[in-house]
C-alpha positions in Angstrom: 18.7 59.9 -38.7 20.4 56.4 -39.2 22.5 57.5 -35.9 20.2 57.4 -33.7 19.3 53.6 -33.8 23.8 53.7 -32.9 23.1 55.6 -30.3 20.4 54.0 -28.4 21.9 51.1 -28.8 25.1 52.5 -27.0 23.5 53.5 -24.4 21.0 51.1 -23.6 24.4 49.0 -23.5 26.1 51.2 -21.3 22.9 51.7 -18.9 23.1 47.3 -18.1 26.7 47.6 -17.8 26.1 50.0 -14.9 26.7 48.1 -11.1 26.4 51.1 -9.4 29.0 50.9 -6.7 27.7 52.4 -3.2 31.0 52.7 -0.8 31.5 54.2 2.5 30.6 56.4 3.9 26.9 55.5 4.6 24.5 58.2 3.3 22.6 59.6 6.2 20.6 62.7 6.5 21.5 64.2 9.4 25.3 62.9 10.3 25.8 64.7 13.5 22.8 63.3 14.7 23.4 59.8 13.0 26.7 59.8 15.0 25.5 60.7 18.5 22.7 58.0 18.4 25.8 55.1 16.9 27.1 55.9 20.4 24.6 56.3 22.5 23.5 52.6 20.8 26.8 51.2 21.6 26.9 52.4 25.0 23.5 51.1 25.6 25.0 47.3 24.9 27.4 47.8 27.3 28.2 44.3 29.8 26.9 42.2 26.9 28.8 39.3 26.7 31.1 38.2 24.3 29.9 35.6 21.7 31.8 34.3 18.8 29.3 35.3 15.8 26.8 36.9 18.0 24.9 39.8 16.6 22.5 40.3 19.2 22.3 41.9 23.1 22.6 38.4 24.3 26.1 38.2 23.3 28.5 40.0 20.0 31.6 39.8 18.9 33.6 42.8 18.0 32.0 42.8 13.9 29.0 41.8 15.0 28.4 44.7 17.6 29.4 47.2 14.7 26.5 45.4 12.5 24.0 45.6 14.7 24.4 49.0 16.2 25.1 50.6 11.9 21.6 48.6 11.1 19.8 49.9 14.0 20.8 53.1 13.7 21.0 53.6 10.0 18.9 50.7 8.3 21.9 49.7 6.6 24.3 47.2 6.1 27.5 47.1 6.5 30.6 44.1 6.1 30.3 41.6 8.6 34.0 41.0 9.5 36.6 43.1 11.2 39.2 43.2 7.6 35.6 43.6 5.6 34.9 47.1 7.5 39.1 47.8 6.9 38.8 47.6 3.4 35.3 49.0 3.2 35.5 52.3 5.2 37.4 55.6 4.3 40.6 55.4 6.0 41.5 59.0 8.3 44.3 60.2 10.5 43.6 59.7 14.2 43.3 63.7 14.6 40.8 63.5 12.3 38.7 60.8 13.9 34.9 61.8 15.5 32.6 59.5 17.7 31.2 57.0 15.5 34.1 56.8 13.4 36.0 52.8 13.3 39.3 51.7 15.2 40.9 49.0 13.3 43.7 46.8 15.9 46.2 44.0 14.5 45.4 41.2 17.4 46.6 38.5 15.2 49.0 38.7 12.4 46.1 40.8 10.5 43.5 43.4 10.8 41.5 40.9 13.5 39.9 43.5 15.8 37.1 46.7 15.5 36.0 49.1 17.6 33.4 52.4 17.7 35.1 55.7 18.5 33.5 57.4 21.6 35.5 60.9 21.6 38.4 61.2 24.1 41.1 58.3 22.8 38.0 56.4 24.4 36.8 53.4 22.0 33.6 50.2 22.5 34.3 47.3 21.6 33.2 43.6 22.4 36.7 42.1 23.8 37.1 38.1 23.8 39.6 38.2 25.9 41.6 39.9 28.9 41.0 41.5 32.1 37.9 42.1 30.8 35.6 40.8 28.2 32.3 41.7 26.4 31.4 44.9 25.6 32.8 47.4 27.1 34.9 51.0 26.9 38.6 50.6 26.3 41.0 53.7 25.6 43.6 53.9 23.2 46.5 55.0 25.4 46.5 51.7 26.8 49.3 49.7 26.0 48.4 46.6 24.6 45.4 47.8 22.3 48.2 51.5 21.1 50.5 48.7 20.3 48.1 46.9 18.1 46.6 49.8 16.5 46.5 49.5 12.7 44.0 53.0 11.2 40.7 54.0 11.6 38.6 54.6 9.1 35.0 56.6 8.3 31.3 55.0 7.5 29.6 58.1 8.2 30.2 61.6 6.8 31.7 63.9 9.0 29.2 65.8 11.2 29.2 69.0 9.5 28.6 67.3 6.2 25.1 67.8 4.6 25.3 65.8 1.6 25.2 68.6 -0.6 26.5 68.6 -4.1 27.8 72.0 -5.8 29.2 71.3 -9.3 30.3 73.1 -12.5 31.9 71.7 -15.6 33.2 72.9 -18.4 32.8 70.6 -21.8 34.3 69.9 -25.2 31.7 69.0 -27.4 32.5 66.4 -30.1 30.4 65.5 -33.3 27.7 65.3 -34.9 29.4 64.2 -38.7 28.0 67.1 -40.2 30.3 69.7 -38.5 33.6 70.3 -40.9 35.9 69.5 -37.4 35.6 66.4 -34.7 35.8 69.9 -32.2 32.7 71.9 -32.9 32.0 73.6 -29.9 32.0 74.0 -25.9 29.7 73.5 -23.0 29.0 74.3 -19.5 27.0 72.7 -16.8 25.9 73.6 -13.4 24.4 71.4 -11.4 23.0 70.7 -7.3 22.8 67.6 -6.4 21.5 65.7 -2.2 22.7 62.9 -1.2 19.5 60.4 -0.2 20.0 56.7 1.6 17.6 54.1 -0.4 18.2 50.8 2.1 22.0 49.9 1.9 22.7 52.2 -1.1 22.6 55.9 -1.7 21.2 58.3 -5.0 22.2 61.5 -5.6 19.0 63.5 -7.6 19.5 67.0 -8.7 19.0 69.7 -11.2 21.3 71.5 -12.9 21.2 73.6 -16.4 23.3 72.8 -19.5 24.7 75.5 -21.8 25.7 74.0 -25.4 27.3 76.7 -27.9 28.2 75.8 -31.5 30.2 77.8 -33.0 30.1 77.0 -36.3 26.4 77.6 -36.8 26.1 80.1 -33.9 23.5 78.0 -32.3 23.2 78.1 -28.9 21.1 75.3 -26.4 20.2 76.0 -22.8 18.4 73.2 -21.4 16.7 72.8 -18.1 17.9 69.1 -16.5 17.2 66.8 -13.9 19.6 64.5 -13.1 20.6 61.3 -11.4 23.2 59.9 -9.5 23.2 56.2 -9.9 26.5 55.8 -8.1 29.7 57.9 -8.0 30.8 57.5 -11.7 27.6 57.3 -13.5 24.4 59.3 -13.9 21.7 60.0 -16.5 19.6 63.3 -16.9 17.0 64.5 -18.9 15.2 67.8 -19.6 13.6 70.0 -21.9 14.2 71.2 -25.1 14.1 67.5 -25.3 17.5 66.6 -24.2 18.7 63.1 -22.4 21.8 61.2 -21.8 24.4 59.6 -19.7 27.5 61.1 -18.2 29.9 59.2 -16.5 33.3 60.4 -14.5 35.8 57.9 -14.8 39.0 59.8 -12.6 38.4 61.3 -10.0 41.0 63.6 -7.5 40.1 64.5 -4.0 41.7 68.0 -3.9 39.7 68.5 -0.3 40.0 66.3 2.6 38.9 66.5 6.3 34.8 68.0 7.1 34.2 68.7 3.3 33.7 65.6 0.9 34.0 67.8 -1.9 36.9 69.5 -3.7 36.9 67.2 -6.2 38.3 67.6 -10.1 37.0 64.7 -11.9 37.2 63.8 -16.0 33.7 64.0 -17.3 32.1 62.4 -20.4 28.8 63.1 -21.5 26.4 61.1 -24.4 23.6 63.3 -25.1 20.3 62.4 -27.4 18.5 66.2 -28.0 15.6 66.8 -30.5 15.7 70.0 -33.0 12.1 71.4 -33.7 12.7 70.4 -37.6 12.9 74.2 -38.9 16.5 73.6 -39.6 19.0 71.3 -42.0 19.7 69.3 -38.4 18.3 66.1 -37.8 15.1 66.3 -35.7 17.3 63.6 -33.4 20.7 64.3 -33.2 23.5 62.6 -30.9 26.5 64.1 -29.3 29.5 63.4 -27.6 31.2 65.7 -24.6 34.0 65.5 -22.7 35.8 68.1 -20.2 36.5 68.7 -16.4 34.0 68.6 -13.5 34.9 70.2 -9.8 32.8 69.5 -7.2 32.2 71.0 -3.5 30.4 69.0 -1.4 28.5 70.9 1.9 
């Protein structure tokens, strides 16, 4: 019982430590849908004039029109300059690019220029200068913007992406003091998690089942959970028997690329507080460490 005040602590340290970090791409619903209307929006601007700054159908500049079309479309924000949506978005092969998707151009030394993929090498994009300017539809086999290409990059999920979260992993449990080894037995969890936009962010609720075995005592704990994503690293469940904690996935490796977000082997550690029903020699609250390997296939 004196552990438990240590643990609670810990955690309620670890929970304020926690900034959860919401990167690209947005979370959206319905992507293929999400996608269609991003173009049909940026095609809907088209003739507006240029305007250094300008965010509005009175006049954009290239950053700008991106900002305006994402919030309209998605009610989120995204960076405000050309290199702030370079560094921000999920950088793909041109064969792998679908309307919507960002194409990032070198005008000036550095990553100066953005446009909105249209399907067909065709791109929109509010020019400032040229034959042309405002916004209008440019095409990548064009000399002067093939030459200046520098990536494009994803905001939105691919179109056949769901959001969907399948995961299993597989745990080393570690501690309590009152086992004769720091190793006293394994764990499984299964868990289904959605993708859900809140504003500029994204959470990632779900429910899953957790299978604790001990094999020292023989005991065995299956526990009903629901969990919560509160970015891509960190999430906290609870459930019944009375079980709650923290898990966090420090490494992550992207074993899947292209339409499914998932394929993912991550390292996994878990701090769990569970209550015993006091028939036992346990302590009625007893903390627990876990550690182990997580895949993940997204849908």
């Amino acid at each position: 019982m004196r552990q438990v005040p240590l643990y609670l602590s810990i955690f309620t340290f670890l929970l304020f430590l926690i900034a959860p970090v919401f990167s690209s791409p947005l979370a959206v619903i319905r992507p293929s849908e999400t996608r269609d209307a991003i173009v049909a929006a940026a095609q809907s601007y088209e003739g507006s004039p240029y305007v250094y700054g300008g965010i509005t159908a009175s006049g954009f500049d290239c950053s700008g029109l991106v900002y305006r079309i994402f919030l309209q479309e998605t009610g989120q924000a995204v960076p405000r300059t050309a290199y702030g949506l370079y560094l921000w978005a999920e950088p793909i092969r041109l064969l792998d690019m679908q309307p919507g998707d960002l194409l990032f151009f070198n005008t000036t030394g550095t990553i100066s220029h953005v446009g909105i993929f249209i399907g067909d090498d065709r791109f929109i994009h509010s020019a400032s200068e040229g034959p042309e300017t405002g916004v209008i539809v440019s095409s990548l086999d064009e000399p002067y913007w093939k030459k200046r290409f520098a990536g494009a990059g994803r905001v939105l999920p691919a179109s056949n992406f769901r959001g969907i979260y399948v995961s299993n992993a597989v745990l080393g449990l570690l501690g309590p003091s009152t086992n004769p080894t720091l190793l006293y037995g394994f764990g499984e969890l299964l868990s289904i998690s959605m993708d859900i936009p809140v504003g500029t962010a994204k959470i990632r609720p779900g429910i899953g089942v957790l299978f604790n075995w001990n094999y020292y005592s023989g005991s065995v704990l299956l526990s009903g959970l629901v969990t919560f994503g509160l970015s891509s690293q960190f999430a906290v469940f609870a459930g019944w028997p009375v079980i709650a904690g923290l898990a966090w996935e420090p490494l992550s490796l992207r074993l899947k690329k292209g339409p499914l977000r998932g394929g993912t082997l991550s390292i996994i550690g878990m701090g769990t507080l569970s209550a015993s029903d006091g028939s036992g020699t346990e302590p009625l609250v007893q903390g627990t460490l876990s550690v182990g390997i997580k895949y993940t296939l997204g849908f």
